[in-house]
VOGU-3710 file (C-alpha; in Angstrom, 3 decimals, decimal comma):
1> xxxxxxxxxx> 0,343/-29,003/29,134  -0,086/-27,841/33,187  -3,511/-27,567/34,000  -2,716/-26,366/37,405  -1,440/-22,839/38,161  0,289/-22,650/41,462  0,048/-19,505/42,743  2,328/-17,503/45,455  0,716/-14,348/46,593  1,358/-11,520/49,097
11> xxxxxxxxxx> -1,093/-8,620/50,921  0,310/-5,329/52,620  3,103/-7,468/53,151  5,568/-5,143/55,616  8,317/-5,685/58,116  8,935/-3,001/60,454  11,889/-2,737/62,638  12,686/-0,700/65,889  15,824/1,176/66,336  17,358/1,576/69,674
21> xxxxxxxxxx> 18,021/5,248/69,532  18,472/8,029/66,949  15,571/9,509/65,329  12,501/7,980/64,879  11,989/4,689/66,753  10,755/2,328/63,477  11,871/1,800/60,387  10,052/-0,312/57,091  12,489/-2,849/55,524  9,471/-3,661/53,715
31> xxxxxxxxxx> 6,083/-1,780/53,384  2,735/-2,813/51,933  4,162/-5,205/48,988  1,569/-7,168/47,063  2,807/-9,441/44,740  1,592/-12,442/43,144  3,918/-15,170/41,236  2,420/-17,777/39,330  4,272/-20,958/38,217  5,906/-21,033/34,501
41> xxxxxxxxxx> 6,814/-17,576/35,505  10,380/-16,170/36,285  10,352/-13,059/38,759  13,381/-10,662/39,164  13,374/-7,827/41,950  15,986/-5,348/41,868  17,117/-2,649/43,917  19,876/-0,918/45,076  21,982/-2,430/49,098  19,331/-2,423/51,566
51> xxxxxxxxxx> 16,306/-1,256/49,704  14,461/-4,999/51,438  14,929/-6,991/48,548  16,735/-9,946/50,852  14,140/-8,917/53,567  11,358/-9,524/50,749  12,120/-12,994/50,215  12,548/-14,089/53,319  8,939/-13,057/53,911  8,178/-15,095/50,942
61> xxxxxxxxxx> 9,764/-17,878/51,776  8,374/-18,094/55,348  11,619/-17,745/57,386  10,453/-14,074/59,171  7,101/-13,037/59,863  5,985/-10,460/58,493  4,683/-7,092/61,298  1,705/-6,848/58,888  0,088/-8,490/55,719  0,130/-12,477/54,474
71> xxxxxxxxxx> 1,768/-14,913/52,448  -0,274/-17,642/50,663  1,488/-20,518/48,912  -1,773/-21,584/47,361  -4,549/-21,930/49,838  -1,817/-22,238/52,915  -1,592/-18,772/54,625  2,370/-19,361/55,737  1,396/-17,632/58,485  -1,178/-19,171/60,108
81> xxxxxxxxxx> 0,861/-22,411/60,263  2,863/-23,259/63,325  6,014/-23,795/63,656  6,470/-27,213/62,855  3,980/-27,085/60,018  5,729/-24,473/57,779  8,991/-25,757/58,390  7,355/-29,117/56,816  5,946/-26,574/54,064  8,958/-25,428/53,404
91> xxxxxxxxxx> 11,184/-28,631/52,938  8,605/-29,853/50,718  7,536/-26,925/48,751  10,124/-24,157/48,721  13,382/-23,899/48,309  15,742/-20,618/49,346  19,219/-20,629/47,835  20,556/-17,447/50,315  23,023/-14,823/49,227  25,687/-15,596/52,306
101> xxxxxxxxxx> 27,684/-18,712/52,704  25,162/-21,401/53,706  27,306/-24,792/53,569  27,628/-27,023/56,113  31,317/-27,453/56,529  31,620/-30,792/58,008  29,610/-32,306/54,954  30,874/-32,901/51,677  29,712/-31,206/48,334  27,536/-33,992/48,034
111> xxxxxxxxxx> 26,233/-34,710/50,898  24,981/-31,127/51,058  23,295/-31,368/47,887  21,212/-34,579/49,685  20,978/-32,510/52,880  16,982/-31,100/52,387  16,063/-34,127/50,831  16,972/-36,704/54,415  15,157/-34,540/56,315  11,576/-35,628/57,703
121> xxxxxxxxxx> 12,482/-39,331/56,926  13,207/-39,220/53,181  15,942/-40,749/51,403  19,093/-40,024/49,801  19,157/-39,854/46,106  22,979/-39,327/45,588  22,693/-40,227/41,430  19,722/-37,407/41,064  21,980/-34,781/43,245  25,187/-35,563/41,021
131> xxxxxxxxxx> 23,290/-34,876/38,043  22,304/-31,338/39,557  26,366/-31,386/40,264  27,295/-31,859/36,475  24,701/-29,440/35,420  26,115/-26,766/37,310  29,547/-27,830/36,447  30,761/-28,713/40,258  30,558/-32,906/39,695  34,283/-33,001/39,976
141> xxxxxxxxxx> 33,663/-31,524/43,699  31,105/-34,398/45,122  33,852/-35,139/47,389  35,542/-32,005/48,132  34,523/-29,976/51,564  33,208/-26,542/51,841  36,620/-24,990/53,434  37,865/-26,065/49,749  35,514/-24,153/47,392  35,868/-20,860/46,000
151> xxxxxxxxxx> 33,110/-18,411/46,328  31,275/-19,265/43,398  31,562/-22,964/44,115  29,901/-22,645/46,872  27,098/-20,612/45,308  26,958/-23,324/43,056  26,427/-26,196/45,617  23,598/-24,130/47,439  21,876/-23,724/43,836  22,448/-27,444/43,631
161> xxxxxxxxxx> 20,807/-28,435/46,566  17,887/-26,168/45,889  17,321/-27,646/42,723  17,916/-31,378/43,611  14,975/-30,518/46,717  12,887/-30,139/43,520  10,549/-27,628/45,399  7,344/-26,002/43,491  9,027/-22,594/44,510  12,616/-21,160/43,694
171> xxxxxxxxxx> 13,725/-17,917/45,627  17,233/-17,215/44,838  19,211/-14,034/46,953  21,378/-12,849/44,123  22,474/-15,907/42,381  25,242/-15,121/40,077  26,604/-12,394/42,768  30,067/-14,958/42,637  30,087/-16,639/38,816  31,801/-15,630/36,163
181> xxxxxxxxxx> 29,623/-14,642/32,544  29,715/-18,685/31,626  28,586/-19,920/35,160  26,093/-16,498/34,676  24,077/-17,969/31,725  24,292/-21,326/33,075  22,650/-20,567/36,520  19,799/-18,364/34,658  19,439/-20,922/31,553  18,502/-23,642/34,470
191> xxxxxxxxxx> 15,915/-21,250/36,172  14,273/-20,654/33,264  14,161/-24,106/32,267  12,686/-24,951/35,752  9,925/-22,277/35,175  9,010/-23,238/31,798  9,972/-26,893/31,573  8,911/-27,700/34,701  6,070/-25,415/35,876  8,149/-24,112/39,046
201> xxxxxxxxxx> 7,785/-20,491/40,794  10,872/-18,877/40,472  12,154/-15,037/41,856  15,322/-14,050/41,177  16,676/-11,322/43,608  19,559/-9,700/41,956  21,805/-6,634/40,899  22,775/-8,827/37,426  21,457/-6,744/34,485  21,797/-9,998/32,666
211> xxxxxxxxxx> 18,911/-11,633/34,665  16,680/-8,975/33,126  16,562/-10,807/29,703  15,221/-14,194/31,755  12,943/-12,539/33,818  8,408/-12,308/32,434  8,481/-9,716/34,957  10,422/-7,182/36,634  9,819/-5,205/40,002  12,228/-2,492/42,029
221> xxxxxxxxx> 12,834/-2,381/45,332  12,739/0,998/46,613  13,241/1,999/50,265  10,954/-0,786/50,895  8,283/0,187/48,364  7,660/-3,013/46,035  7,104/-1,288/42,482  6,619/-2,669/38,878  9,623/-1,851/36,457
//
């Protein structure tokens, strides 16, 4: 049993964006979210194209500041770190698997699986990352390059390497946007077992209706307006 609850947590979190021209000079991709996610907890956030769903994680995940509110991963304000510090936070902590194609080409499947976990002086664990492989069905790949993988390969490696960082937090940008209904279940059986086997944070961002039955709790993106479905 956890006796620990790790908590993620957001206040008036907004972005705000200014146009170059037209009418009315700023925009809200997000306004004045508050949201807390607690660990042994799966999180889906839906929306329709551009209602700041993306633009909601990455707030989340510390990779754009937010124009007003905060972000606490616990009792670091993402935020307030420099730098240097949350990118440290992040490698150790968090881990993003992003909706576009996020491979590096010149690496093999493998090797960027291991990728997050050489950085900052830690070592290569190629027999933990080829388990991650074979649970995702890709093992058969560890050699194979990016240029070689269909679209849902790839999605597969980045959920890979996410999962082999073995962060306390999971944010994944529309998952199963590529897989077919096995590769579906699959993907979502693993998150789940990561929140409840394993005590991990986990959002989901996606359109999937099928993520809805993993999911302890569901919120809608709407024009930027966080609500609770």
């Amino acid at each position: 049993m956890w006796g620990f609850v790790m908590i993620l947590r957001a206040e008036n979190l907004s972005k705000r964006y200014m146009r170059k021209s037209g009418q009315g000079n700023n925009f809200y991709a997000v306004k004045g979210a508050d949201l807390t996610l607690e660990s042994g907890t799966v999180t889906v956030v839906t929306g329709r194209s551009g209602s700041g769903k993306t633009t909601l994680l990455h707030l989340l995940a510390g990779l754009l500041t937010p124009t007003e509110g905060k972000v606490w991963l616990d009792d670091s304000d993402l935020y307030a770190l420099d730098d240097a510090q949350l990118s440290r936070l992040r490698n150790a902590r968090i881990g993003v698997i992003p909706q576009g194609r996020s491979c590096v080409d010149t690496l093999t499947v493998l090797e960027n699986a291991l990728l997050p976990g050489t950085m900052y002086g830690g070592q290569a664990d190629p027999d933990a990352a080829l388990v991650w492989l074979a649970a995702l069905g890709i093992e058969s790949l560890a050699a194979a390059r990016p240029a070689e993988l269909s679209g849902g390969e790839l999605r597969r490696v980045a959920i890979a390497r996410a999962l082999h960082q073995n962060p306390d937090v999971l944010l994944a940008d529309e998952p199963t946007g590529d897989l077919d209904d096995e590769n579906t279940q699959r993907v979502l059986r693993l998150f789940r077992d990561q929140a409840k086997a394993h005590h991990k944070i986990v959002l989901l961002v996606s359109h999937d209706a099928e993520a809805a039955a993993y999911a302890d709790r569901i919120y809608r993106m709407d024009g930027g307006i966080l609500k609770s479905d």
